[in-house]
C-alpha positions in Angstrom: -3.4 -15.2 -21.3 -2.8 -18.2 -23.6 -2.3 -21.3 -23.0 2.1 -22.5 -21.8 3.4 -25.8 -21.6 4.1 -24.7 -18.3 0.1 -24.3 -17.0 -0.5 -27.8 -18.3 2.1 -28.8 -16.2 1.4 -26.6 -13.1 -2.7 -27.5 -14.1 -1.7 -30.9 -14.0 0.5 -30.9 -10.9 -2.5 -29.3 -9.0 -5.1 -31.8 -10.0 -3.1 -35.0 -10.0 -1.2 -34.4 -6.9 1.9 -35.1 -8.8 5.3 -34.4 -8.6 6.5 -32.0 -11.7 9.7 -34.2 -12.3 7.6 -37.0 -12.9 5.6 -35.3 -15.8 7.8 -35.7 -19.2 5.9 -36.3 -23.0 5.9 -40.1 -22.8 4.0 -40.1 -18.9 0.8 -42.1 -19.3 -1.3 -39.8 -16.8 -3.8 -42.6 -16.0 -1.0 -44.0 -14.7 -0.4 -40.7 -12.5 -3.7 -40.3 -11.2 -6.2 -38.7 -14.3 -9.3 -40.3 -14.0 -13.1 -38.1 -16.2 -13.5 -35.8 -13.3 -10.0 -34.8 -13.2 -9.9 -34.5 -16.7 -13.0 -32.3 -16.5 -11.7 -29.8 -14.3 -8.7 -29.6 -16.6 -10.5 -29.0 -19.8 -12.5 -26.3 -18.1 -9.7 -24.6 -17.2 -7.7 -25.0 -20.2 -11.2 -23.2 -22.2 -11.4 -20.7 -19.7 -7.7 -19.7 -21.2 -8.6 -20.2 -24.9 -7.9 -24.0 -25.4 -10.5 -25.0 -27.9 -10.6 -29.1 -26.7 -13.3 -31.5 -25.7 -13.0 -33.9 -23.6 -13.0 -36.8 -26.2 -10.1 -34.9 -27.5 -7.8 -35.4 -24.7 -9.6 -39.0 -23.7 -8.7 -40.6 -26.7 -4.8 -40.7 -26.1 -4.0 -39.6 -22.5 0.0 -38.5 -23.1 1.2 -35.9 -21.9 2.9 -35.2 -25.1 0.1 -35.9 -27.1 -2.1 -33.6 -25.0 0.7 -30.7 -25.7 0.2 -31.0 -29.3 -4.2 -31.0 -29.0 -3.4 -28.3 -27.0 -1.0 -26.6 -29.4 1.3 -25.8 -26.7 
């Protein structure tokens, strides 16, 4: 099943404890909570549904909107 904007979000929630209404393009997830082993876990999920990222991908500007366009979602 490919990759929704909807699993980064749900991904996200579950890993970062967050609230969904708090997660919009601009959020800053180091400020919610992302720290390398979080961001670990969500890589490896997001390969085990076809994302094709590394880590220093997604490290080198942690925005939520910035990660949806990596991610091509």
């Amino acid at each position: 099943m490919p990759l929704t904007r909807q699993q980064v979000i749900a991904d996200l929630v579950d890993v970062l404890f967050a609230d969904p209404g708090e997660l919009t393009d601009d959020t800053e997830l180091v400020d919610v909570g992302l720290d390398s082993l979080r961001l670990a876990t969500l890589i490896d999920r997001w390969r085990t549904a076809g994302a094709r990222i590394s880590f220093a991908d997604l490290a080198e500007k942690p925005v939520l909107g910035a990660w949806f366009e990596k991610l091509g979602v």
